[in-house]
C-alpha positions as CSV (number, residue, x, y, z in Angstrom):
1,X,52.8,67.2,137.4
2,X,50.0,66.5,134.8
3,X,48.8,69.9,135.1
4,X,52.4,71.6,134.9
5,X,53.0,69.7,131.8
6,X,49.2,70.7,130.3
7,X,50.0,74.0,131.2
8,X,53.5,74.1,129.7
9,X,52.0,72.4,126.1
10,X,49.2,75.4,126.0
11,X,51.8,78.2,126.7
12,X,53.5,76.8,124.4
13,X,50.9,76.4,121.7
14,X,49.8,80.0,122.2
15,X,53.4,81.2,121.7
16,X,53.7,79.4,118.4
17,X,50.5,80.8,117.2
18,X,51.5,84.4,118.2
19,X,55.0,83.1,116.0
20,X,53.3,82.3,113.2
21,X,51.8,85.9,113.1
22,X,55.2,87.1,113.1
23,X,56.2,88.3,109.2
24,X,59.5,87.1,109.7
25,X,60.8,88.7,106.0
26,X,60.0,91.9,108.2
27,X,62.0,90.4,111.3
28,X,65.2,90.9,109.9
29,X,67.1,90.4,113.1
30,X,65.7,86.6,113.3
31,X,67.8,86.4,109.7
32,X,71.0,87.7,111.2
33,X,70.9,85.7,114.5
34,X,70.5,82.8,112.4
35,X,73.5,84.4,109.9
36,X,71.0,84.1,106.6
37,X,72.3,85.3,103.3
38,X,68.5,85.1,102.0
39,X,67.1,82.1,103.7
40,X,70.2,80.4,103.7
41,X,72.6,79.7,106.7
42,X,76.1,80.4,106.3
43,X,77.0,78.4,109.6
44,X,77.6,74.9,108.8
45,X,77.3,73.1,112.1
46,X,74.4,71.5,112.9
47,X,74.3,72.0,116.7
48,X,73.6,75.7,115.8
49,X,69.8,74.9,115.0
50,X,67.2,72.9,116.5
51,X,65.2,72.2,113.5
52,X,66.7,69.5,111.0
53,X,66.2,72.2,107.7
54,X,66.6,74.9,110.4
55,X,69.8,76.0,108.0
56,X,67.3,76.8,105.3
57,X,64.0,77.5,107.1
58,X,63.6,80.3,109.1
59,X,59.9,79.5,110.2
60,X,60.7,76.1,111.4
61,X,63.8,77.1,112.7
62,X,61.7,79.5,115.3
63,X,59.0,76.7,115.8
64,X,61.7,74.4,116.8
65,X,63.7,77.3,119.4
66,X,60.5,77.0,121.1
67,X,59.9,73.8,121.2
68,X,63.5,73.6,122.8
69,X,62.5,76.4,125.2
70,X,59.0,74.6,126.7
71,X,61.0,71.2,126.1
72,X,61.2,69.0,129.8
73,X,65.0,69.4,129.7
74,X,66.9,70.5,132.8
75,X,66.9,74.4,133.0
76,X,70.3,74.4,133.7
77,X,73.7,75.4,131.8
78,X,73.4,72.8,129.5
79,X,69.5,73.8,128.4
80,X,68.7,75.6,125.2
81,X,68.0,78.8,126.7
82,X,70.8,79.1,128.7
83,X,72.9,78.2,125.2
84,X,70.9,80.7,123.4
85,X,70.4,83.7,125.3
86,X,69.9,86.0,122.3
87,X,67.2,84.3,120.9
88,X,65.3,83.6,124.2
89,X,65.8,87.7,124.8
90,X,63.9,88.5,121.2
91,X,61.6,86.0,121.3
92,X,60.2,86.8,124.6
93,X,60.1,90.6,123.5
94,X,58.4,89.7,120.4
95,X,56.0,87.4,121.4
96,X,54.9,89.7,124.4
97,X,55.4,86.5,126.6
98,X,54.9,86.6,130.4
99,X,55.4,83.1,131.6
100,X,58.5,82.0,129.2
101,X,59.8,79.1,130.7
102,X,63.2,80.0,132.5
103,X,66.3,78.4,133.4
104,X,69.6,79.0,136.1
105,X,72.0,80.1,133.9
106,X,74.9,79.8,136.2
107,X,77.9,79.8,133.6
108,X,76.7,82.6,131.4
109,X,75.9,84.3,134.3
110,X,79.5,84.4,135.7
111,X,81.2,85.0,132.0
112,X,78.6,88.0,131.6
113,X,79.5,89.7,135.0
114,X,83.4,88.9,134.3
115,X,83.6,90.4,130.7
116,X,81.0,93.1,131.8
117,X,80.1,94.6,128.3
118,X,79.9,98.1,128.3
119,X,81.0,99.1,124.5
120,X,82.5,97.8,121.7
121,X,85.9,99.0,119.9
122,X,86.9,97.7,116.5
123,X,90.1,96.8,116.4
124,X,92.6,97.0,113.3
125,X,96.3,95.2,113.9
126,X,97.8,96.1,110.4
127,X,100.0,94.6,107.9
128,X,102.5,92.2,108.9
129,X,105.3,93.0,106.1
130,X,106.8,89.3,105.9
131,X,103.7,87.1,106.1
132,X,101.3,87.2,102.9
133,X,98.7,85.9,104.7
134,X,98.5,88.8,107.0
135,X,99.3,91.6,104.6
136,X,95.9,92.3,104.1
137,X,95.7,93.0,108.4
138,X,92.8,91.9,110.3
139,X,90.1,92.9,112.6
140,X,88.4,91.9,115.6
141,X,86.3,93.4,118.4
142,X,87.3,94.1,121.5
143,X,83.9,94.1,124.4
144,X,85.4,97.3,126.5
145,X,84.2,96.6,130.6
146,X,83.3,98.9,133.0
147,X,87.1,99.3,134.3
148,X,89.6,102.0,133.4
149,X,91.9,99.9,131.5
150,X,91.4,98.5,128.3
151,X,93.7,95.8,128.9
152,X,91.4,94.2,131.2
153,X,88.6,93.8,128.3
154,X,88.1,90.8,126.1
155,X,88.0,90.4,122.4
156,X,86.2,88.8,120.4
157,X,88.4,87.0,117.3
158,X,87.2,84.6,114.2
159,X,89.8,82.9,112.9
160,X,90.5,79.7,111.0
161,X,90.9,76.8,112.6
162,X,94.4,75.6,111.1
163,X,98.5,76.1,111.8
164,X,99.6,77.7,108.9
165,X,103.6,77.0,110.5
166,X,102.9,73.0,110.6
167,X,101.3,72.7,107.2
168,X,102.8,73.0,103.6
169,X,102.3,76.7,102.1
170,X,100.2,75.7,99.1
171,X,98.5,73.8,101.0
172,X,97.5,76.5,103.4
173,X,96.5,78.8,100.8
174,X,94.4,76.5,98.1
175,X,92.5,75.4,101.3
176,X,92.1,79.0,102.8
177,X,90.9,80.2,99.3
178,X,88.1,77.3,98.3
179,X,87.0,76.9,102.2
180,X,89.2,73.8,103.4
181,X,89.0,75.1,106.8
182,X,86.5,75.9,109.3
183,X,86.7,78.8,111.2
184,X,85.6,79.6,115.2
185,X,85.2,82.3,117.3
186,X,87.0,82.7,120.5
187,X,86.8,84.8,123.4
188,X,90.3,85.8,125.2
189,X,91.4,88.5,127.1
190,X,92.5,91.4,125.3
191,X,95.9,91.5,126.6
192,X,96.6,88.0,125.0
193,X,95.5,89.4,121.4
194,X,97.5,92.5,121.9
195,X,100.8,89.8,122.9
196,X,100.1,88.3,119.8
197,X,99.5,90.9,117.2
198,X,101.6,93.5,118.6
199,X,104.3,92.0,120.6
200,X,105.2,88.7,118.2
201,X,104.1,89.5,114.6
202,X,105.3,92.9,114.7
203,X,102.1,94.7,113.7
204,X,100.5,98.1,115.1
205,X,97.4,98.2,116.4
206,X,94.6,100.6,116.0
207,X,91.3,100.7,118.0
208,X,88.0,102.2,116.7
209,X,85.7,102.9,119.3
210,X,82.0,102.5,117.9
211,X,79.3,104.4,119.0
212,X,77.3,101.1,120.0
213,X,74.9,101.5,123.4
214,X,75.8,99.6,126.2
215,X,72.0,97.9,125.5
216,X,73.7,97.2,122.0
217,X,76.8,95.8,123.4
218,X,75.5,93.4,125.4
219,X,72.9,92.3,122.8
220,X,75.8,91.3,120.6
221,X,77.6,90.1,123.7
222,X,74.4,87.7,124.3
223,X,74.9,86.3,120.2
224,X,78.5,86.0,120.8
225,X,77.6,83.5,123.3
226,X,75.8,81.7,121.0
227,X,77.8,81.4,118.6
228,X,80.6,79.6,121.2
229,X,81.7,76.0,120.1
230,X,80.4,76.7,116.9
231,X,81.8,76.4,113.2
232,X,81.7,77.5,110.0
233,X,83.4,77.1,106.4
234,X,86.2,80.4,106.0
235,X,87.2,81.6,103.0
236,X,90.4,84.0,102.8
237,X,88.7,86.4,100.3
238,X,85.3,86.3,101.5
239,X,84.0,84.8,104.6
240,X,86.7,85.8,106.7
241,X,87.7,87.4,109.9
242,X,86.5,90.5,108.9
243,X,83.0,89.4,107.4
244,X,82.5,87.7,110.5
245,X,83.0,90.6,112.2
246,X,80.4,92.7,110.4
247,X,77.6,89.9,111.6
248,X,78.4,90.5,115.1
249,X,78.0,94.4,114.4
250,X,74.6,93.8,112.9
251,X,73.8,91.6,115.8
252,X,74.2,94.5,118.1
253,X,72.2,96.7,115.5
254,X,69.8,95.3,113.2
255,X,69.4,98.6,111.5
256,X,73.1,98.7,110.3
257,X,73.9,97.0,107.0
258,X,77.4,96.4,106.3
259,X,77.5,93.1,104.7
260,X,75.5,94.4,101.8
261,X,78.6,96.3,100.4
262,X,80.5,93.3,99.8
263,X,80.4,90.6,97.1
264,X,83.2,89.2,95.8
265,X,85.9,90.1,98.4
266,X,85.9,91.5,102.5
267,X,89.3,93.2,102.9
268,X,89.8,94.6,106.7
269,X,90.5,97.7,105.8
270,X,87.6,97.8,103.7
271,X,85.7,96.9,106.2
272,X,86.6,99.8,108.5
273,X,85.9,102.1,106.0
274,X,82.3,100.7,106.0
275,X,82.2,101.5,109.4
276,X,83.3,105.1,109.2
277,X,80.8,105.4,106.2
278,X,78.2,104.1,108.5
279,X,79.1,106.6,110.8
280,X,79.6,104.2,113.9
281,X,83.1,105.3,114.6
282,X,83.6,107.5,117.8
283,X,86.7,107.4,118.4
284,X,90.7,106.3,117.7
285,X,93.7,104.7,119.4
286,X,97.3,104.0,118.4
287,X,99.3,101.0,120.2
288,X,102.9,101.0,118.5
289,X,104.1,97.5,118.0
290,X,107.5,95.7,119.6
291,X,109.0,96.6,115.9
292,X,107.9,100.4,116.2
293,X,109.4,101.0,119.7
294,X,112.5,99.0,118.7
295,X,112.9,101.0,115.6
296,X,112.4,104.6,117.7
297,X,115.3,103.5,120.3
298,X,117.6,103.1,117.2
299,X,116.9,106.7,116.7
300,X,117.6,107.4,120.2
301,X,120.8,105.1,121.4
302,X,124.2,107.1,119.9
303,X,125.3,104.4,117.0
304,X,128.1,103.4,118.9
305,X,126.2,101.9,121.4
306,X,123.5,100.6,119.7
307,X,124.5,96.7,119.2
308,X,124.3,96.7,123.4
309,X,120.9,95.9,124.2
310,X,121.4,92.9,121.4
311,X,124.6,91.9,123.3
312,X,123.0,91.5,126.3
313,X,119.9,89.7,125.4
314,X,122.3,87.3,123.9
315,X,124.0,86.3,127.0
316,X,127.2,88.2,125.4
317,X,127.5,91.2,128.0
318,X,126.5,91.7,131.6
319,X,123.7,93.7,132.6
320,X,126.2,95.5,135.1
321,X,129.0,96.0,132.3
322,X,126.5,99.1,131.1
323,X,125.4,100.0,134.3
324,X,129.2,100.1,135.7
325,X,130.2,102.0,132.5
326,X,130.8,105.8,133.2
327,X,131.7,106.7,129.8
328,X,128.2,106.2,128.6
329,X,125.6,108.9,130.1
330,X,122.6,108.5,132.2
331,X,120.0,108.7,129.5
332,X,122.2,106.4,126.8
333,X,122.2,103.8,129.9
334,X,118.1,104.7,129.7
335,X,117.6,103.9,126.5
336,X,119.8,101.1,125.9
337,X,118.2,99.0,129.2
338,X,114.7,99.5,128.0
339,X,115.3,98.6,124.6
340,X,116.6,95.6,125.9
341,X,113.9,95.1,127.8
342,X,111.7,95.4,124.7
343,X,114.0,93.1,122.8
344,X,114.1,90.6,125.5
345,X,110.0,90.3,124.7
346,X,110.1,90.2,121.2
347,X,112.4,87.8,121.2
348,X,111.1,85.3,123.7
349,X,107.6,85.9,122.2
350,X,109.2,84.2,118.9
351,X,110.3,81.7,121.1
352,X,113.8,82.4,120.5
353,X,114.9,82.1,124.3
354,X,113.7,79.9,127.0
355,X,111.3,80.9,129.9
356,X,113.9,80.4,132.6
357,X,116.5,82.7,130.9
358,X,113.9,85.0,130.4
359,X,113.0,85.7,133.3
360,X,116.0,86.0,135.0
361,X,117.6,88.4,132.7
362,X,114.1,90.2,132.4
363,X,114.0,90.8,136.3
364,X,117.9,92.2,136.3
365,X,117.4,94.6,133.6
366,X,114.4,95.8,135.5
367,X,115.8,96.2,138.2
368,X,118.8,97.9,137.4
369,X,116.7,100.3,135.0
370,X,114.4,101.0,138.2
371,X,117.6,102.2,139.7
372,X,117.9,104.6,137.5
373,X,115.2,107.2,138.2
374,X,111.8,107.6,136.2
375,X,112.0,109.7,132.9
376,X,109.3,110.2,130.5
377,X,108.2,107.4,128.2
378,X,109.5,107.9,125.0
379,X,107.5,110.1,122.2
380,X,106.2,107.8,119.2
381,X,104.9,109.8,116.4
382,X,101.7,108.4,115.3
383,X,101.4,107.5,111.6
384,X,98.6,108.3,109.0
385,X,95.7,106.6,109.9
386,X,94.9,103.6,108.0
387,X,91.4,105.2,107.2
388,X,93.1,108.1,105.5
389,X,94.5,105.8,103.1
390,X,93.3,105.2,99.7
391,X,90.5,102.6,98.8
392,X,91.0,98.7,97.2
393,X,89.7,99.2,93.9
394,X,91.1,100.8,91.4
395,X,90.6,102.4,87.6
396,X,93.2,103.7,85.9
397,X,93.0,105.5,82.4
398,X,95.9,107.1,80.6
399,X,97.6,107.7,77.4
400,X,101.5,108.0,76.3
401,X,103.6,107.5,73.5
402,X,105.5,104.1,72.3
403,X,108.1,104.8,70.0
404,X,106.5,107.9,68.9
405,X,103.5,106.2,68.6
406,X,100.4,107.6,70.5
407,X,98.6,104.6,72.9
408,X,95.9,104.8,75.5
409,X,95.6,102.9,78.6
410,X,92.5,101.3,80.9
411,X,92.8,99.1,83.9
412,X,91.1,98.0,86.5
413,X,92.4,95.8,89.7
414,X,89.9,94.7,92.4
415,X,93.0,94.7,95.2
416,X,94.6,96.4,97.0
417,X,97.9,97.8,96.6
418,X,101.4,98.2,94.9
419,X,104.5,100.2,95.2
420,X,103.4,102.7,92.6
421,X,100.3,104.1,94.8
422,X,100.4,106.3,97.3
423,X,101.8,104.5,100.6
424,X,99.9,107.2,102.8
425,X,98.0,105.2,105.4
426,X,100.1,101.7,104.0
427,X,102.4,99.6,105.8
428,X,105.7,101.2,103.7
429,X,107.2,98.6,101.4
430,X,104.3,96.2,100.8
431,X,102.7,95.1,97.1
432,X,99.7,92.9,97.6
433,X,97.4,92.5,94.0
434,X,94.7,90.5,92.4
435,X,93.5,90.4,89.6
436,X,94.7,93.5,87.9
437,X,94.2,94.2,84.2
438,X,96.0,96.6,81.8
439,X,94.6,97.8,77.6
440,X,96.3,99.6,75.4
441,X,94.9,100.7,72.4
442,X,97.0,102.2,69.3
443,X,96.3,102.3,65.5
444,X,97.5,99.1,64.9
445,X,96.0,96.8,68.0
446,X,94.5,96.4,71.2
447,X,96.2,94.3,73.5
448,X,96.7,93.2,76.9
449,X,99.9,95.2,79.0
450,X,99.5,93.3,81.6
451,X,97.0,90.5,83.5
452,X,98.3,89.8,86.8
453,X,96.8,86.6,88.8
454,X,98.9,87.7,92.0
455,X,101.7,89.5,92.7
456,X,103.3,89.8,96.4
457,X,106.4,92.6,97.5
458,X,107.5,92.3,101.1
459,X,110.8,95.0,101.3
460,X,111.2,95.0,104.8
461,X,114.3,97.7,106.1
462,X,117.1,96.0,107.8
463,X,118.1,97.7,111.2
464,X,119.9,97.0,114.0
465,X,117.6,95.0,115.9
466,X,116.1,93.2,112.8
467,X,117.8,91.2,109.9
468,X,114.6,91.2,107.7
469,X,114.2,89.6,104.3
470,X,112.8,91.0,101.3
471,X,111.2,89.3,98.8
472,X,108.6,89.2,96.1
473,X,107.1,87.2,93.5
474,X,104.7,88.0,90.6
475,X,102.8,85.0,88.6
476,X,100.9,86.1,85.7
477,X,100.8,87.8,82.2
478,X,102.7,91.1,81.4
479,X,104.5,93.0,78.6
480,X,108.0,92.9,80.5
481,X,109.9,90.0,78.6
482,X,111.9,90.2,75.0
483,X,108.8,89.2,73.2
484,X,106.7,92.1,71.8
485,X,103.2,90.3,73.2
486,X,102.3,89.6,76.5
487,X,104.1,86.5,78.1
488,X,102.6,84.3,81.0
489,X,105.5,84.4,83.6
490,X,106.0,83.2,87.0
491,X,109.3,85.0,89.4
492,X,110.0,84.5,92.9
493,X,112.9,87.1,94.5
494,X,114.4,87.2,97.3
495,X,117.0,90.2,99.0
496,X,117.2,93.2,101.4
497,X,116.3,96.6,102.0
498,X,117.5,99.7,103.8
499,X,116.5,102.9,104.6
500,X,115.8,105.7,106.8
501,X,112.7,108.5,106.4
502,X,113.7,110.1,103.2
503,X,113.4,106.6,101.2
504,X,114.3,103.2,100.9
505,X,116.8,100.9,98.2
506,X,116.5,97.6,97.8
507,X,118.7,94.6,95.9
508,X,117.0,91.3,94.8
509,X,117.8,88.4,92.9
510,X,115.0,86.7,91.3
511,X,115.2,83.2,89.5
512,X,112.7,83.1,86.8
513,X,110.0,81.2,84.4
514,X,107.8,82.6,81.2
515,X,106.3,80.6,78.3
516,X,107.6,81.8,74.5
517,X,106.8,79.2,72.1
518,X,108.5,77.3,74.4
519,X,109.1,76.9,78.2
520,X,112.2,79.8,79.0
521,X,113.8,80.2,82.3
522,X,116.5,82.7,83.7
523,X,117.8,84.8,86.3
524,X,117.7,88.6,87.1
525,X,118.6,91.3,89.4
526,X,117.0,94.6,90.1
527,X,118.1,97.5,92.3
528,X,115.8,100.1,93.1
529,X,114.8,103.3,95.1
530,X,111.2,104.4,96.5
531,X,111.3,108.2,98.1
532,X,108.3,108.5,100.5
533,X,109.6,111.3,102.3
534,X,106.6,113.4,101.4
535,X,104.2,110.5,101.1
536,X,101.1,112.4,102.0
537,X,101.5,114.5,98.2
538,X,104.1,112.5,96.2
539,X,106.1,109.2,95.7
540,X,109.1,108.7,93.3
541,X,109.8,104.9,92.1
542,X,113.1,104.0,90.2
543,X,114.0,100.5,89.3
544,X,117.3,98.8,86.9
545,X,116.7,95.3,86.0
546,X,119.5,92.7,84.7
547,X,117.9,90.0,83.2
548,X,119.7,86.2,81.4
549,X,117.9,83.9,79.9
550,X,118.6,80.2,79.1
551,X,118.4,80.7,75.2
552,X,121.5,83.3,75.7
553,X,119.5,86.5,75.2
554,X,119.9,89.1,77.8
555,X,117.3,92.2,78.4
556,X,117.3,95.5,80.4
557,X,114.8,97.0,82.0
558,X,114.5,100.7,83.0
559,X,111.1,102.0,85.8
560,X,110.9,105.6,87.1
561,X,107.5,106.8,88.1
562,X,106.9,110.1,90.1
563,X,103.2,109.8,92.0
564,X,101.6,113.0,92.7
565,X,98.5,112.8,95.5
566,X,95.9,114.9,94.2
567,X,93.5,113.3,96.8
568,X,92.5,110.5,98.8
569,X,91.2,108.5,96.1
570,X,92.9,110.1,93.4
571,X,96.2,110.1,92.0
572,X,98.3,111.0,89.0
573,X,101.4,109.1,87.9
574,X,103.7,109.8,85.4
575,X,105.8,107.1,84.2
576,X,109.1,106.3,81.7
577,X,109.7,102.5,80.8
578,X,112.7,100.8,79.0
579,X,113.0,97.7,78.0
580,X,114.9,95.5,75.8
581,X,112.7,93.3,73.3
582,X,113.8,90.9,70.5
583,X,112.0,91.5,67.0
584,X,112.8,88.8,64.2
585,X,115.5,87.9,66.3
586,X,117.5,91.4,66.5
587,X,117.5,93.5,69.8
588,X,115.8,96.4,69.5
589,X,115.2,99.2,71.9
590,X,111.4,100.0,73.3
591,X,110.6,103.4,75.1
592,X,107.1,104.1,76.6
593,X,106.1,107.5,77.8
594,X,102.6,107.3,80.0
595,X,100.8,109.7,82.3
596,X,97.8,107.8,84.3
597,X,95.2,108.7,86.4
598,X,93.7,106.8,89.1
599,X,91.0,106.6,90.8
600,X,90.0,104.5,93.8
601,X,86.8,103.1,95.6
């Protein structure tokens, strides 16, 4: 015993001094399994490091790992090395070691053999048009096994660790924005994420396989595991899902480095563009959503029949009512059972019918669809690809005339999008912007048009199967209200939208709040169009506003802009304001002519 302990202590001292030889600002993947911005941590919880300053110290950090390692602890699941996999892997490669200490890893074992990493697809559910916090989308990775279908892999998810339906909505986002939360990763099968994302938010998913190695895989697969039980502080804007995301990448290969192209913000999107830049992207699925398939068997079921399948989900019409019905054709009778079927789904994934119900109607319409002879599935067009859409940031620089007076224009806005750019690649009717700034320059001043803090448009089409809501708000500073200077102002509106693939309309009533000299509040209405047709080259944008105020003045407010696509990341829009502004207390007409370009990266 005394000499297995001796011998333990001088294997272990000679694989410290062998450490210590190690240049570890040249080992940068001991930084990124440690997740060190410099030689600082970004994980907060302390069961992630062995040494007490291990957050801060790389070196000691190391010294203490194999401490742990030669430590008298039982080699078992609960041992260090069987909790730290990765580290164990590079440090025995590094040090050249031949009698490491090893342990019976029986749990990781079994996980390893059951998730069998093979490669790695990054995986983009987009936009969901009526939550703000998702508008942004998300990523995650999904660890692709050796078996045909995809739905039997796992994914790997960071998220925040909070209930954003049980807790107040200010509340959710003040603590989301200054780190309030801690956020966890989370290992579930990829079918459960897909039920989530694309069956009950309504969002389409697309997968980008990565070139990674299988050796790479399951190098990041062995830091994953790490990494399980373990916390750290999230931050909406910056370390968030999609951040998290990029340290796992890294993980698998040190030489990537995709962190370094953000700073002050990690947008999804954004970060699958780094990707593609990288050049680790191989490949590219589509998986429509609930809401896409729904809205393609509105297109298919003859508009007479096409409140049916909502009828019978309802409990208002008998399965065999439809079936029983020879008026109605063999494919109508098709098409209205599976959408049912797909209704049935969405709606008890919202929670909106009980289980038993569920099932029982779920195995009639099966059944009696089964019945009916096997057709081919129904043809989804696939949109743009998100990739193919314009970039986050954006300068614009322009010139027009006010009143026949000449006036430049320069802007910039970190994020993302709004109505007026090009939708190509965009969920359609979504506005989500920080931060954007507007100059204009003319002989007599320089001022601000327009300082938005954050502005939010959700105009979601009603069909058939969905009643949506529209609804937008805007807080900030712009040059839209009877005063001729730029007024702080806070709206919040709320109506509907329609439409069909030439454009959309919309109607909204908003309530709303700007500072004068004084606090002013009032009410408005706006009616609009957005023709998208031809998204890929143009976009047309018309809006009429209505607008009375509590000190009895009343404004108008005419918008047409006409987008042309000259690229990607470039786009020219021409632009006509009207508004109604109050000069020494007489209402006075104000016309602005404007062509801008812009230019995003």
């Amino acid at each position: 015993m005394f000499l297995n302990t001796t011998l333990l202590y001088s294997s272990l001292l000679e694989y410290k001094n062998r450490a210590n030889e190690l240049h570890l600002s040249e080992k940068h993947y001991w930084h990124i399994l440690l997740h060190m911005d410099g030689n600082i941590s970004e994980m907060d919880d302390t069961n992630f490091f062995f040494a007490k300053d291990g957050n801060k110290n790389p070196r000691d950090e190391l010294d203490a790992t194999l401490e742990a390692f030669f430590s008298k602890e039982k080699k078992d699941d609960n041992s260090s090395i069987c909790k730290f996999p990765a580290r164990y892997f590079w440090l025995k490669k590094e040090l050249n070691a031949t009698n490491f200490p090893k342990a019976e890893c029986v749990q990781y074992k079994k996980v390893f053999k059951l998730v069998d990493p093979v490669s790695t697809t990054l995986v983009f559910p987009a936009a969901h048009i009526n939550s703000p916090a998702s508008m942004f989308g998300h990523t995650f990775l999904r660890i692709n096994s050796s078996y045909h279908s995809k739905l039997l892999s796992y994914a790997v998810n960071y998220a925040a660790d909070a209930n954003p339906d049980k807790e107040n909505a200010v509340s959710f986002a003040l603590k989301g924005l200054f780190g309030g939360y801690y956020g966890k990763y989370s290992l579930l099968p990829y079918y459960d994420k897909l039920k989530e994302y694309r069956d009950s938010e309504q969002r389409d998913i697309w997968e980008y396989d990565l070139n990674l190695t299988k050796e790479e895989t399951r190098r990041m697969f062995r830091h994953i595991w790490e990494l399980n039980g373990t916390h750290s502080s999230y931050y909406f804007f910056t370390k968030n899902c999609s951040y998290n995301m990029l340290w796992l990448l890294e993980s698998a290969r040190p030489t990537l480095q995709l962190r370094k192209h953000f700073t002050y913000q990690v947008i999804p999107l954004e970060t699958i563009h780094i990707a593609d830049d990288e050049g680790i992207i191989d490949g590219l699925s589509y998986r429509p959503s609930k809401r896409t398939k729904l809205l393609k068997y509105e297109k298919l079921i003859n508009k007479k029949y096409i409140n049916l399948p909502i009828k019978i989900v309802e409990s208002k019409m008998g399965v065999n009512k439809i079936v029983q019905d020879n008026s109605i054709n063999i494919d109508q009778k098709r098409y209205i059972l599976e959408s049912a079927i797909e209704y049935l789904e969405y709606q008890f994934s919202r929670g909106k019918i009980k289980k038993e119900s569920y099932l029982e109607l779920f195995h009639q319409l099966t059944t009696q669809r089964a019945k009916m002879g096997m057709t081919k599935p129904i043809k989804i067009k696939t949109p743009p690809n998100p990739l193919h859409g314009h970039r986050a940031v954006r300068a614009e620089l322009g010139f027009g005339s006010k009143e026949g007076d000449f006036i430049s224009y320069l802007g910039i806005r970190p994020a993302y999008h709004d109505l007026e750019d090009s939708s190509y690649g965009f969920l359609r009717g979504t506005q989500i912007e920080f931060l954007n700034l507007l100059f204009s320059h003319s002989k007599d001043e320089t001022k601000v048009e327009k300082a938005t803090i954050l502005s939010i448009v959700s105009l979601a089409q009603r069909s058939a199967f969905f009643h949506s809501f529209s609804w937008r708000m805007h807080l900030g500073w712009d040059n839209n209200y009877i005063s001729d200077k730029p007024t702080f102002n806070f709206n919040v509106g709320a109506g509907y939208s329609w439409g069909n693939k030439f454009a959309f309309v919309y109607v909204l009533l908003d309530p709303l709040f700007y500072m004068e000299n004084s606090f002013v509040s009032g009410v408005g209405g706006s009616v609009g169009i957005k023709i998208d047709k031809y998204k890929k080259y143009t976009n047309t944008n018309i809006q009429l506003s209505k607008r009375y105020y509590d000190n009895g003045k009343n404004q108008t407010l005419i918008e047409a802009q006409q987008g042309i696509r000259t690229s990607q990341n470039t786009q020219i829009v021409l632009k006509y304001d009207y508004k109604d502004k109050y000069l020494v207390h007489t209402k006075q007409k104000e016309e602005t002519y404007r062509a801008m370009f812009k230019y995003y990266f």
